[in-house]
VOBAPA-874088 format. One record per atom (N, C-alpha, C): residue number from 1; residue in one letter; atom name; x negated, y, z negated. Coordinates in steps of 0.02 Angstrom, whole numbers, plus 50000, padded with zeros to 5 digits. Layout:
<sites>
(NUM,"A","CA",(X,Y,Z)),
...
</sites>
This chain:
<sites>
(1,"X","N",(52880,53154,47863)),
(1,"X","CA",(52808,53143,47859)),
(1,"X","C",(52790,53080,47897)),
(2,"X","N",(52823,53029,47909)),
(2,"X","CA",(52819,52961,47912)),
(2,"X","C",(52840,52973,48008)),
(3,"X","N",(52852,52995,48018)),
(3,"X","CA",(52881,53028,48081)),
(3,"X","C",(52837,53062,48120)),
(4,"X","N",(52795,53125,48073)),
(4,"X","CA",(52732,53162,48107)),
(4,"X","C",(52689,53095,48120)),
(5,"X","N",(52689,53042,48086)),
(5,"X","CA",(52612,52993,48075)),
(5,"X","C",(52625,52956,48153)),
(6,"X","N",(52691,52934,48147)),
(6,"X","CA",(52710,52886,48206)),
(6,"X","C",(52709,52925,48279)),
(7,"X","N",(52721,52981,48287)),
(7,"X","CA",(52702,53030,48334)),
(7,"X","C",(52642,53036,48356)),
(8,"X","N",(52616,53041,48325)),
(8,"X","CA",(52527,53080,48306)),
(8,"X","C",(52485,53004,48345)),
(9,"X","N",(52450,53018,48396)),
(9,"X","CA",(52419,52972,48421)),
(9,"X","C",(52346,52939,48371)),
(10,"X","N",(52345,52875,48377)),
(10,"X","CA",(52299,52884,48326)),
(10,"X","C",(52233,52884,48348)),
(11,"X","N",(52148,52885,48313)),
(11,"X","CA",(52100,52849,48335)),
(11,"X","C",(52079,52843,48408)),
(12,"X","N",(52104,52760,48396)),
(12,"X","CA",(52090,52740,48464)),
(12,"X","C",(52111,52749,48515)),
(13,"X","N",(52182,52781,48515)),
(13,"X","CA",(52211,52795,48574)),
(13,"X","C",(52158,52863,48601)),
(14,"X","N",(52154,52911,48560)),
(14,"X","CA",(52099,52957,48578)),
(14,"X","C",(52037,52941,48612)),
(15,"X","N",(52006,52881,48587)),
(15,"X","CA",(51951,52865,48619)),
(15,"X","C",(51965,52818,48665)),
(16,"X","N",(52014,52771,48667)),
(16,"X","CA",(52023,52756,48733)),
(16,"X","C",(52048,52791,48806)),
(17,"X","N",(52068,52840,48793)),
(17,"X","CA",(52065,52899,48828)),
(17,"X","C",(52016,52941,48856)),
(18,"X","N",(51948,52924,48807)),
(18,"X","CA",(51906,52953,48814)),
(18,"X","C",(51869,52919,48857)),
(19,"X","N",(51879,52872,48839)),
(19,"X","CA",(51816,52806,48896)),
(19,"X","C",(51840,52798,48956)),
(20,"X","N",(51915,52801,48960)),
(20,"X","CA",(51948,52794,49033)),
(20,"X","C",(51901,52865,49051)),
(21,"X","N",(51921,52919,49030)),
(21,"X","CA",(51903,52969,49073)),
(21,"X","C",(51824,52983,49095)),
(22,"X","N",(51782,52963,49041)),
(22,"X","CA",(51722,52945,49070)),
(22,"X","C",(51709,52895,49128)),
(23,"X","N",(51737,52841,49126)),
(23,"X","CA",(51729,52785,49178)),
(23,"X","C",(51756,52843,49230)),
(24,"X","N",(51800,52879,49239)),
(24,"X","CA",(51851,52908,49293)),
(24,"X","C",(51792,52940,49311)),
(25,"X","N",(51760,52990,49291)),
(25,"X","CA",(51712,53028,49286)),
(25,"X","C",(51643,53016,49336)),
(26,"X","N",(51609,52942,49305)),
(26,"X","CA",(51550,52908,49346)),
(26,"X","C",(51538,52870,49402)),
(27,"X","N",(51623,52862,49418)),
(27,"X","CA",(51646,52828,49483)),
(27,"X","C",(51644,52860,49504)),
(28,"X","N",(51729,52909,49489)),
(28,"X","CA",(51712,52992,49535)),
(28,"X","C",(51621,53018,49575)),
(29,"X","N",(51576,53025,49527)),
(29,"X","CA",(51523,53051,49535)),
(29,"X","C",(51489,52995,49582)),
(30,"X","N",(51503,52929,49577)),
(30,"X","CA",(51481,52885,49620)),
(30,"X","C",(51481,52884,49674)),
(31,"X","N",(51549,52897,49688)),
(31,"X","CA",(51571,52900,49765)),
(31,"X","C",(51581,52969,49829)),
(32,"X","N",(51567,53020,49763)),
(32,"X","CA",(51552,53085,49806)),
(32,"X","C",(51477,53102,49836)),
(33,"X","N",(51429,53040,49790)),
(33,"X","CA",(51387,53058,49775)),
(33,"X","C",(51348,52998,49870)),
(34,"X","N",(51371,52959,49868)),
(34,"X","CA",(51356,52920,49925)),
(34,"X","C",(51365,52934,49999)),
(35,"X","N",(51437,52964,50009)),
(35,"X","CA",(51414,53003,50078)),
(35,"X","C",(51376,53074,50088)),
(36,"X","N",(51384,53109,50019)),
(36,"X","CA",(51343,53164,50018)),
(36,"X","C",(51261,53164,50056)),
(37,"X","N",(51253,53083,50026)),
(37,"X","CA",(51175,53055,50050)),
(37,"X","C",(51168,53058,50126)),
(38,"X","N",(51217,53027,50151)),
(38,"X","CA",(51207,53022,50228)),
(38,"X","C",(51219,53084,50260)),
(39,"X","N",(51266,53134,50212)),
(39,"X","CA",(51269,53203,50265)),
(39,"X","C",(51196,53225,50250)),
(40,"X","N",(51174,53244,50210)),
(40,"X","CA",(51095,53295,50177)),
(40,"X","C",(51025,53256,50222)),
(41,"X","N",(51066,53176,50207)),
(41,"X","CA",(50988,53141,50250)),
(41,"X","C",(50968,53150,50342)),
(42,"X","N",(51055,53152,50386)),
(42,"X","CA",(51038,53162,50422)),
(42,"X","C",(51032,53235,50447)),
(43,"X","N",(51054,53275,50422)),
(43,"X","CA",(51053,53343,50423)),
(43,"X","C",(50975,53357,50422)),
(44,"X","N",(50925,53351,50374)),
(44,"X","CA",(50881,53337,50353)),
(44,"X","C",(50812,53305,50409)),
(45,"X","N",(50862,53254,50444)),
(45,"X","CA",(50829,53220,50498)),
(45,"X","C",(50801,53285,50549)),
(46,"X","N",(50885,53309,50563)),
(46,"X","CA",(50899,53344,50635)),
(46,"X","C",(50838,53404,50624)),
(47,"X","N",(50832,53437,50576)),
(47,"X","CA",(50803,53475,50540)),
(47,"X","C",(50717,53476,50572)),
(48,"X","N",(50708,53437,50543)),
(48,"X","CA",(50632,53373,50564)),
(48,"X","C",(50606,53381,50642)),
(49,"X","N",(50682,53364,50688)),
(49,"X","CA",(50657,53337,50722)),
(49,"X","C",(50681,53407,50801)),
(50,"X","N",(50728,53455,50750)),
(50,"X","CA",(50736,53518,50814)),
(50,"X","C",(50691,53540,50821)),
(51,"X","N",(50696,53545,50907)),
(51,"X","CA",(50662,53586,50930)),
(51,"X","C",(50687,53630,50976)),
(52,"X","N",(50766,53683,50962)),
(52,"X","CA",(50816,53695,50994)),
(52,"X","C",(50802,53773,50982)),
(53,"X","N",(50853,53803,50964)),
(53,"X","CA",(50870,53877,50984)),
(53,"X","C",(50857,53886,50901)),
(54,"X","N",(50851,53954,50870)),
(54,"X","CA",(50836,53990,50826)),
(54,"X","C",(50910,53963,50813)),
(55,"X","N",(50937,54003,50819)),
(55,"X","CA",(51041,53979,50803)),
(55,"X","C",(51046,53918,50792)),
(56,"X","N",(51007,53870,50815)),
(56,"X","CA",(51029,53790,50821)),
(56,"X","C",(50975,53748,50741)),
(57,"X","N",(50924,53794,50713)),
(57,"X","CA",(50914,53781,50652)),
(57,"X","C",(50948,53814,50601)),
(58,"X","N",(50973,53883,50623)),
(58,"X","CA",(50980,53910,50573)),
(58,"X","C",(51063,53883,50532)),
(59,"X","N",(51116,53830,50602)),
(59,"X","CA",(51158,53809,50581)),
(59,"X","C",(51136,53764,50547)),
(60,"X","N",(51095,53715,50571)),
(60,"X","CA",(51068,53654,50510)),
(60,"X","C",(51057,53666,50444)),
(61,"X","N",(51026,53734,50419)),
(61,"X","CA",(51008,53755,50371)),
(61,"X","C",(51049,53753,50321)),
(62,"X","N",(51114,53786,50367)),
(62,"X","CA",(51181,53812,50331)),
(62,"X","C",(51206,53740,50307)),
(63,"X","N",(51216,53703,50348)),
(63,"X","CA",(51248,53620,50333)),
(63,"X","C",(51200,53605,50262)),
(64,"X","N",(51135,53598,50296)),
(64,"X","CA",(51100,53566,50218)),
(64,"X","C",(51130,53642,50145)),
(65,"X","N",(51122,53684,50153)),
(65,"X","CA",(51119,53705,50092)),
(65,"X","C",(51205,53730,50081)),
(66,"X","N",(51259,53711,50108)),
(66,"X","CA",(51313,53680,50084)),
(66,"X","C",(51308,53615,50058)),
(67,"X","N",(51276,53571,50107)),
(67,"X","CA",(51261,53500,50042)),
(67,"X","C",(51253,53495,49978)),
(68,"X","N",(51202,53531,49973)),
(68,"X","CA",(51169,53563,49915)),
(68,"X","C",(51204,53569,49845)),
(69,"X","N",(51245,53609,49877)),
(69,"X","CA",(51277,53665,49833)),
(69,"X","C",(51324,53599,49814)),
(70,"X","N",(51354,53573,49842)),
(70,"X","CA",(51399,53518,49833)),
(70,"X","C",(51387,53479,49771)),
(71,"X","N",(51312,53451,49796)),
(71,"X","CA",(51292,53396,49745)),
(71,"X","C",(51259,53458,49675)),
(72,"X","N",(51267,53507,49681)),
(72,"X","CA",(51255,53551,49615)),
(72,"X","C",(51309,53546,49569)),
(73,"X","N",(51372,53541,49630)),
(73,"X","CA",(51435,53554,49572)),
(73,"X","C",(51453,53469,49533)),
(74,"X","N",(51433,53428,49601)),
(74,"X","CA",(51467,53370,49552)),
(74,"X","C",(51398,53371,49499)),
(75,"X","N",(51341,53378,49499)),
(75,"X","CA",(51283,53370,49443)),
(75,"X","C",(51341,53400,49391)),
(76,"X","N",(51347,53472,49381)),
(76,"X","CA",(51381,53507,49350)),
(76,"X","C",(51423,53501,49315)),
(77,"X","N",(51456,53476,49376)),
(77,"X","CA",(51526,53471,49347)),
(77,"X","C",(51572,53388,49302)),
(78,"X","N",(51536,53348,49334)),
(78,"X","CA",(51545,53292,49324)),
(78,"X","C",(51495,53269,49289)),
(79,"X","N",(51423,53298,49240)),
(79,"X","CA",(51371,53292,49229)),
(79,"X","C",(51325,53236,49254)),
(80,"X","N",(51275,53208,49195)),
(80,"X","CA",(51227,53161,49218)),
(80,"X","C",(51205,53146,49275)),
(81,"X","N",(51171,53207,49305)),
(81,"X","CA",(51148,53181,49378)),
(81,"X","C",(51101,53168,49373)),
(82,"X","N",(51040,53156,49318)),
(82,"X","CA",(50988,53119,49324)),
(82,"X","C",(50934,53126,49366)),
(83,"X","N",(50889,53111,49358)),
(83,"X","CA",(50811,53128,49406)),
(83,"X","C",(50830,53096,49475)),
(84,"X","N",(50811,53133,49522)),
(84,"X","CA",(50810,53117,49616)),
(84,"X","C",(50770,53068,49608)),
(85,"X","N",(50708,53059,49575)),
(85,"X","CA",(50641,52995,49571)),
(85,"X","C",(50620,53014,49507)),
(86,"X","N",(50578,52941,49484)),
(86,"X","CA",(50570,52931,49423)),
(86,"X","C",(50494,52880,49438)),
(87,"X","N",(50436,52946,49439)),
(87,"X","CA",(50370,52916,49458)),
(87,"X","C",(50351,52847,49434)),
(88,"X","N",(50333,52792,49449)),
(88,"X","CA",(50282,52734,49409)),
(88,"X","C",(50230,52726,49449)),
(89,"X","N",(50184,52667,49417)),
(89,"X","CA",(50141,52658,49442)),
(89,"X","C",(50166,52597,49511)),
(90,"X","N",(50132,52594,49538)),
(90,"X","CA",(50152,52540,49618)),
(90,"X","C",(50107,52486,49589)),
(91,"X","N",(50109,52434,49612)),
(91,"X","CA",(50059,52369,49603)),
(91,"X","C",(50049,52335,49669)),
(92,"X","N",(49995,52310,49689)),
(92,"X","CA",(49953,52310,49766)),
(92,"X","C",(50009,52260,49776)),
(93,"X","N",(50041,52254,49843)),
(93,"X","CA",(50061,52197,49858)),
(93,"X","C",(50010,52157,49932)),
(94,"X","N",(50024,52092,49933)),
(94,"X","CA",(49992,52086,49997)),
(94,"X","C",(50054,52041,50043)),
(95,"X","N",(50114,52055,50036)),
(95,"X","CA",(50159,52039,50088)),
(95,"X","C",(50167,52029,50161)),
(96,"X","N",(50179,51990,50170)),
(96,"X","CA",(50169,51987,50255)),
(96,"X","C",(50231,52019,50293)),
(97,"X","N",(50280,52057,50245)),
(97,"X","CA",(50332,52096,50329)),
(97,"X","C",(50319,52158,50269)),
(98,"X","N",(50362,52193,50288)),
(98,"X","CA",(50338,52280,50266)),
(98,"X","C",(50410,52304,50211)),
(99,"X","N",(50462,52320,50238)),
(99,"X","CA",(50516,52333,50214)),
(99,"X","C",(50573,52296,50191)),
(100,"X","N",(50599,52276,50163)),
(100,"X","CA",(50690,52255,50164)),
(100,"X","C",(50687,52284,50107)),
(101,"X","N",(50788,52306,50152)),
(101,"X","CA",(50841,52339,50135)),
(101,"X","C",(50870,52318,50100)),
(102,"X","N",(50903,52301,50051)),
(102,"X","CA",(50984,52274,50042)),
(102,"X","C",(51030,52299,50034)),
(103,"X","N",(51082,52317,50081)),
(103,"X","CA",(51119,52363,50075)),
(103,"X","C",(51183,52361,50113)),
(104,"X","N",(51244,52351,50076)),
(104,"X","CA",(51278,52353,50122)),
(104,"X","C",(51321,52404,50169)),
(105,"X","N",(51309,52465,50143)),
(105,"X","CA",(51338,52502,50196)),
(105,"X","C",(51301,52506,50268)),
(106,"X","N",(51312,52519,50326)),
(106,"X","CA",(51283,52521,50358)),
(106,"X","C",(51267,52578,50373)),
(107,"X","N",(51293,52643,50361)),
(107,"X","CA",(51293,52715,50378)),
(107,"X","C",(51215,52722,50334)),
(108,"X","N",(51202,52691,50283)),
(108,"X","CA",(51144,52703,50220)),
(108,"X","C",(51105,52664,50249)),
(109,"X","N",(51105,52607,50281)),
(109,"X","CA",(51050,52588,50314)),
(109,"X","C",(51008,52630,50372)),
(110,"X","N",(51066,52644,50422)),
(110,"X","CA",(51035,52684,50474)),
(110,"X","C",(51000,52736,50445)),
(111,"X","N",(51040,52770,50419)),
(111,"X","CA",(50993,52841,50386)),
(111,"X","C",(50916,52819,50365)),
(112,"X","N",(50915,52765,50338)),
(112,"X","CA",(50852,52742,50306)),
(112,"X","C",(50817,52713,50365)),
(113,"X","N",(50840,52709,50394)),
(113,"X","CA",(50795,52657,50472)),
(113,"X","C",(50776,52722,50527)),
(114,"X","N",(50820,52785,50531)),
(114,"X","CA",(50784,52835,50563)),
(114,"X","C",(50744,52876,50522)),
(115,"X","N",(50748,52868,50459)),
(115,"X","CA",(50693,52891,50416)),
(115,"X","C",(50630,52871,50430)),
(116,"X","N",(50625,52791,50426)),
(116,"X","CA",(50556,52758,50414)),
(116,"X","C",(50536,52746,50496)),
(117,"X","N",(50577,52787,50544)),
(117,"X","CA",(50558,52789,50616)),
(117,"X","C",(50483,52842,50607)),
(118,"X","N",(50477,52894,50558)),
(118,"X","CA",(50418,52926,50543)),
(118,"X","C",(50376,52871,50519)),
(119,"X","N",(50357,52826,50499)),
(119,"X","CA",(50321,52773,50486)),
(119,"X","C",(50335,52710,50536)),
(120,"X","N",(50320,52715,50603)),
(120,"X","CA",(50308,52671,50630)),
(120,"X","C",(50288,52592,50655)),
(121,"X","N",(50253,52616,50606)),
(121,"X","CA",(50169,52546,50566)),
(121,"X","C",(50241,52513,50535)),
(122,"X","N",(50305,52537,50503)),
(122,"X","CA",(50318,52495,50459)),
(122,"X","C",(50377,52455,50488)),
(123,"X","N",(50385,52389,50462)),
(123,"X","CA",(50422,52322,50503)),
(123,"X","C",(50520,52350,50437)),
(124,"X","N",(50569,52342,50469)),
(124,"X","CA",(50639,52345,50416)),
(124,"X","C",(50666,52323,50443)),
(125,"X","N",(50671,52274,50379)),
(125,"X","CA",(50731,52233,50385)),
(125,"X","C",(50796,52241,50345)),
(126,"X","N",(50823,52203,50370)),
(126,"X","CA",(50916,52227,50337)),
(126,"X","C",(50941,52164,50295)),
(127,"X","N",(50969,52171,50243)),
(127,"X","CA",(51008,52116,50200)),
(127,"X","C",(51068,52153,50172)),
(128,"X","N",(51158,52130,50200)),
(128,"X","CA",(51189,52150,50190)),
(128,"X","C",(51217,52127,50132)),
(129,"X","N",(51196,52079,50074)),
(129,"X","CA",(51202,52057,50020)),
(129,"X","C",(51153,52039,49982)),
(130,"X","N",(51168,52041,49902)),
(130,"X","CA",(51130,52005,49862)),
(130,"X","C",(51094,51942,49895)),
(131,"X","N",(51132,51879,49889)),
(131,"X","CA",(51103,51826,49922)),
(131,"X","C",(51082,51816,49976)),
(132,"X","N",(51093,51868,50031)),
(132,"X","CA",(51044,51856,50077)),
(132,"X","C",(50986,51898,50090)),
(133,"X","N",(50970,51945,50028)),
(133,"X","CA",(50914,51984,50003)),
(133,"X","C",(50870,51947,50005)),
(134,"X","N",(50887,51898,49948)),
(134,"X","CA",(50838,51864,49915)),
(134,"X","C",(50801,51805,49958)),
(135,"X","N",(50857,51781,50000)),
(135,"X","CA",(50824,51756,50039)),
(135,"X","C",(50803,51772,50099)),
(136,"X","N",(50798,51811,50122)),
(136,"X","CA",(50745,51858,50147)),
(136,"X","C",(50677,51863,50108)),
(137,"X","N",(50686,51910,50068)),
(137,"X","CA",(50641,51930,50019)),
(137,"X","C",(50566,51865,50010)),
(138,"X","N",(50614,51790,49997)),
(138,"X","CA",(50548,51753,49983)),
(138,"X","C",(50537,51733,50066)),
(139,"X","N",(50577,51714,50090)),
(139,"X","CA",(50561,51703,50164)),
(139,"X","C",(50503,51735,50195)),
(140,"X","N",(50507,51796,50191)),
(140,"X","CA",(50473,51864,50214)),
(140,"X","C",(50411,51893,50181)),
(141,"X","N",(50427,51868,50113)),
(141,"X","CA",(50377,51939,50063)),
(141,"X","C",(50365,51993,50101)),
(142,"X","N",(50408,52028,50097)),
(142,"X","CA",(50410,52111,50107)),
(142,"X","C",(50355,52146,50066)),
(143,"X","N",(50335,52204,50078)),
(143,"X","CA",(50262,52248,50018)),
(143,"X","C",(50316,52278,49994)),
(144,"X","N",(50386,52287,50027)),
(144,"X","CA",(50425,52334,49951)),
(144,"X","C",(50502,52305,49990)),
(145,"X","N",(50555,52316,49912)),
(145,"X","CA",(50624,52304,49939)),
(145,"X","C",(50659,52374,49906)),
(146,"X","N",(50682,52413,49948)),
(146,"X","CA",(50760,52432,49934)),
(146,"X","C",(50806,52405,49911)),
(147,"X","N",(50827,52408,49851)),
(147,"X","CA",(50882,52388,49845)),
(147,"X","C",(50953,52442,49810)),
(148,"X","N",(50995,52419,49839)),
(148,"X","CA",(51070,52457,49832)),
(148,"X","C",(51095,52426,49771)),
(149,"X","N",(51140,52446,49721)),
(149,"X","CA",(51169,52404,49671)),
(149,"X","C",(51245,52389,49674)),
(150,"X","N",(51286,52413,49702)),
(150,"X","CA",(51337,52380,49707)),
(150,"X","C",(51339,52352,49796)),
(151,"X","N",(51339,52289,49798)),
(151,"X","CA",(51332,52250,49833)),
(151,"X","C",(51391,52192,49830)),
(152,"X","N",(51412,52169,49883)),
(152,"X","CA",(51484,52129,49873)),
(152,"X","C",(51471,52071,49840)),
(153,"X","N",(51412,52048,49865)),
(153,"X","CA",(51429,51980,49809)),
(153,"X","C",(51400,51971,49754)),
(154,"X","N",(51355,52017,49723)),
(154,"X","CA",(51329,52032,49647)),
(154,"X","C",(51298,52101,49634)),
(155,"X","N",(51290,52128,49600)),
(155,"X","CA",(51251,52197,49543)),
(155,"X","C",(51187,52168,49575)),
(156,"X","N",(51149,52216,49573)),
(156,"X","CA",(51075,52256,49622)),
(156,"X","C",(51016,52233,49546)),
(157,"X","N",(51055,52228,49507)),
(157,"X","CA",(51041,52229,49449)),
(157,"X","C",(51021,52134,49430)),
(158,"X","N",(51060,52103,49468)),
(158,"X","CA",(51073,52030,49457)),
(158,"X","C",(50998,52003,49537)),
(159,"X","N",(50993,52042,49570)),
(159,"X","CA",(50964,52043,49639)),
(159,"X","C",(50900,52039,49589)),
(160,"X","N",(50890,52105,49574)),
(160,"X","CA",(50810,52116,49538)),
(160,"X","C",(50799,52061,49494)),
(161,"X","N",(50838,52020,49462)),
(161,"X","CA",(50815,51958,49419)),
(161,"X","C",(50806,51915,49462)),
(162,"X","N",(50826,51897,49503)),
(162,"X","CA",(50811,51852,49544)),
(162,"X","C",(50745,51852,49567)),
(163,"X","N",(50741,51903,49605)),
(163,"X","CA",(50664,51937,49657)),
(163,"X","C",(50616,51902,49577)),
(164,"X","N",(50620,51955,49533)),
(164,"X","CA",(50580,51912,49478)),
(164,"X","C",(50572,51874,49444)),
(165,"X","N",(50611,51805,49455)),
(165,"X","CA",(50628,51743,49432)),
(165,"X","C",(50577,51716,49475)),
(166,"X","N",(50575,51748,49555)),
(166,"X","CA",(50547,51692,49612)),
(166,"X","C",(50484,51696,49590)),
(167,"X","N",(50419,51646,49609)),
(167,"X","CA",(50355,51663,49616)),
(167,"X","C",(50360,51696,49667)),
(168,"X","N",(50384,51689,49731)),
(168,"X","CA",(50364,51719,49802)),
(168,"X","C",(50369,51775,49783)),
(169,"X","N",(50437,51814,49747)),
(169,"X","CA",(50429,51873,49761)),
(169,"X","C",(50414,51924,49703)),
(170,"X","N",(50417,51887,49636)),
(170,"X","CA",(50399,51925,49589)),
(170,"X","C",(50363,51974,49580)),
(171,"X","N",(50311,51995,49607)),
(171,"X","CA",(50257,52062,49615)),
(171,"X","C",(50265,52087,49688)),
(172,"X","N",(50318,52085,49716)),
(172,"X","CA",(50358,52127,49763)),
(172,"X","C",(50377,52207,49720)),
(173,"X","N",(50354,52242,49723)),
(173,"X","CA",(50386,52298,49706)),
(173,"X","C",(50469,52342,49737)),
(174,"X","N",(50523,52336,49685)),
(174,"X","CA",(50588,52356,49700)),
(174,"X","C",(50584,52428,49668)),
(175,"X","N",(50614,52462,49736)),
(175,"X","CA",(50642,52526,49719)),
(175,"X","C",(50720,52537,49736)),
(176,"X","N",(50764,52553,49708)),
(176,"X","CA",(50852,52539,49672)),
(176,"X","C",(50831,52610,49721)),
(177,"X","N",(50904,52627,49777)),
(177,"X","CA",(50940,52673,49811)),
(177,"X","C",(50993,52671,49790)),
(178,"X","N",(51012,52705,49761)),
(178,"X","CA",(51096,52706,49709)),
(178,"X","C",(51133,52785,49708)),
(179,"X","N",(51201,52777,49712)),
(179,"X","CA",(51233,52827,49697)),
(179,"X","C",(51244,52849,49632)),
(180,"X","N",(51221,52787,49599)),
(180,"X","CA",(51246,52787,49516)),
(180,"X","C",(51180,52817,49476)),
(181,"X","N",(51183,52900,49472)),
(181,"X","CA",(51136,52938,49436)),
(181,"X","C",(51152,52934,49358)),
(182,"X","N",(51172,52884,49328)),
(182,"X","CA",(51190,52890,49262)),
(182,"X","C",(51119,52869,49230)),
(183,"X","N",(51119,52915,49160)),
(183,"X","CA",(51023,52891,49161)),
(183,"X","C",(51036,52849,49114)),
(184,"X","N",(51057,52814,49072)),
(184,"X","CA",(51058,52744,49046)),
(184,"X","C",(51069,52704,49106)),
(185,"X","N",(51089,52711,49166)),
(185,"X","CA",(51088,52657,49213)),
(185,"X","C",(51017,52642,49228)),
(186,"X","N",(50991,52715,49247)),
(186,"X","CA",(50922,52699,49279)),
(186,"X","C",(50867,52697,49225)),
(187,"X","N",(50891,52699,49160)),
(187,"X","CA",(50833,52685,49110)),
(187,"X","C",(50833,52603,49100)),
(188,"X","N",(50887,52589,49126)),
(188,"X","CA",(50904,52517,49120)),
(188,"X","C",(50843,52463,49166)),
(189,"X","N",(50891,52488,49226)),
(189,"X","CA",(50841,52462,49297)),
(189,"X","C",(50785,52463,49297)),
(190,"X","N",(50761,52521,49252)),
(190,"X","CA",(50670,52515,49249)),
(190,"X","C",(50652,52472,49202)),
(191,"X","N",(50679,52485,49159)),
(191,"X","CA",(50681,52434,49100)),
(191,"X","C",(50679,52354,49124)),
(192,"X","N",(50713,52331,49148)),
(192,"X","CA",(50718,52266,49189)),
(192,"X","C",(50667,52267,49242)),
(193,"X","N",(50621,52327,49277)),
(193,"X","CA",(50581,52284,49294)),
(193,"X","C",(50571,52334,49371)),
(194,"X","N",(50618,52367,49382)),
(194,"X","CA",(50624,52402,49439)),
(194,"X","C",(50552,52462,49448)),
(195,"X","N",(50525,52471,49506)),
(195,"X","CA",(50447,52501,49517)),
(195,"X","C",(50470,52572,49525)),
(196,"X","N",(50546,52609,49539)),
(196,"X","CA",(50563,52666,49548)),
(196,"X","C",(50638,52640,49562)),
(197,"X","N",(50667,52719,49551)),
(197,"X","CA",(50752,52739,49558)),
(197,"X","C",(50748,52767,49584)),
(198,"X","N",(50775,52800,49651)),
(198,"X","CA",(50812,52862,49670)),
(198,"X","C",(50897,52842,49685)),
(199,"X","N",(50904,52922,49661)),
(199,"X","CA",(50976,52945,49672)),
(199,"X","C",(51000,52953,49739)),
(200,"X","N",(51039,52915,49755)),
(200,"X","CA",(51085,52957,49831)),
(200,"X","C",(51128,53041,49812)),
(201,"X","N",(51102,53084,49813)),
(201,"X","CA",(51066,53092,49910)),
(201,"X","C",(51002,53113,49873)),
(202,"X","N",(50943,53084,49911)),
(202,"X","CA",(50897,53096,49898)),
(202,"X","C",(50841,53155,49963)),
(203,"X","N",(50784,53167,49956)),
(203,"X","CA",(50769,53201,50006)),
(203,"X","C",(50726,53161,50052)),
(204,"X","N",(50710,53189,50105)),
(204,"X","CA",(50652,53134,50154)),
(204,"X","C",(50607,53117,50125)),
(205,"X","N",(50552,53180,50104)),
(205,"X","CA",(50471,53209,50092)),
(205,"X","C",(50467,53141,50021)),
(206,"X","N",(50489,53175,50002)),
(206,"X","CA",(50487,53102,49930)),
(206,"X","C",(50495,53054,49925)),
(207,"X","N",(50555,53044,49968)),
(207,"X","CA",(50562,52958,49991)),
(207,"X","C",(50515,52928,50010)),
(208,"X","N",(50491,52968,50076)),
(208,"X","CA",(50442,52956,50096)),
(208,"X","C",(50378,52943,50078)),
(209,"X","N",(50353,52975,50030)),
(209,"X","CA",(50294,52970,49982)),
(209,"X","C",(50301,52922,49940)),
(210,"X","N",(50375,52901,49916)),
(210,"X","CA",(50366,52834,49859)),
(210,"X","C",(50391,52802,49909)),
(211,"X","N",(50389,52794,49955)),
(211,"X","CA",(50368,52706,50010)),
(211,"X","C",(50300,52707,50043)),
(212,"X","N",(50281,52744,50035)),
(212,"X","CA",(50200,52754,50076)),
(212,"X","C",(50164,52729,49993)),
(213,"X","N",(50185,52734,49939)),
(213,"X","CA",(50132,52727,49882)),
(213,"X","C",(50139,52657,49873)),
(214,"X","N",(50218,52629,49865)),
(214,"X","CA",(50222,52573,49871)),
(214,"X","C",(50228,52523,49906)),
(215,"X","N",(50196,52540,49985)),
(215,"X","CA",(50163,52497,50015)),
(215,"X","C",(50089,52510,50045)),
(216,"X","N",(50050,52566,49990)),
(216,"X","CA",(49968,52571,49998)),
(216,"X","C",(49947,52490,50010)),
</sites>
């Protein structure tokens, strides 16, 4: 009997098992979930912007809705994929440059910089870290910031306290570009202060519409 007990895993080993495999789980979903963005976004672009052979959309089509299907299974399969956008209200800014980024991949920047090539009118800038977000950010007063949350030298999360610590930039409106669809993450981020979330991969049309609202 004393033998079955010592065998028999107990408790916590169960649930520490359990949490590893969740953590395994939201990373996993993290990181499938980030180049997925750049294939769907520029796919998405090409989409937009052919003006080629019947055959030459109808392969694009095929690319995006393999994307698709992709980010269905990790939703699925890996759960918590969480809302693409999460409406609020915008608050007027009167900023004198238009955009910054913070972001350090650069593949996620470009995508976002031939995006907002449909918005012309608008000025982007790039910050490949937390701290040089921010300083940007008051330097600049941007009418809105992108921000990414894992960033090399702090959480996206630690960025947004800052922006609202500053006077300069405090009524800057931040919208979080994240791979991390976990919705206690992004109930969090709003919670702290954030004007919108989207999920990587997100789509153009919407993007587009929550940066046009939040820089009316």
């Amino acid at each position: 009997m004393n033998a079955m007990n010592e065998s028999s895993p107990g408790p916590d080993v169960s649930e520490a098992l359990s949490t590893t495999e969740r953590a395994f789980r939201a990373e996993l979903n993290q990181k499938l979930r980030a180049p997925l963005n750049a294939i769907i976004g520029f796919a998405e672009l090409l989409a937009m912007r052919s003006g080629g052979s019947a055959s030459k959309e109808a392969d694009i089509q095929h690319i995006l809705r393999a994307a698709r299907d992709v980010l269905a299974i990790i939703n699925e399969e890996l759960g918590e994929g969480g809302p693409g956008i999460v409406r609020v209200e915008a608050a007027p800014s009167g900023a004198a440059c238009d955009v910054l980024y913070i972001e350090d991949d650069p593949v996620n920047f470009t995508l976002v910089e031939r995006i907002l090539e449909f918005r012309p009118a608008l000025k982007l800038m790039h910050a490949r870290s937390g701290e040089s977000g921010v300083e940007l950010a008051v330097a600049h007063q941007p009418k809105l910031v992108l921000l990414d949350l894992n960033l090399p030298d702090m959480h996206g999360s630690e960025v947004l306290r800052q922006l609202q610590d500053e006077p300069a930039t405090a009524n800057v409106p931040v919208v979080v570009l994240s791979a991390d669809a976990t919705p206690s993450q992004i109930e969090r981020l709003l919670t702290a202060g954030a004007r919108n979330y989207l999920t990587k991969p997100f789509d153009i049309d919407p993007f587009l519409a929550v940066v046009d609202e939040m820089v009316a």
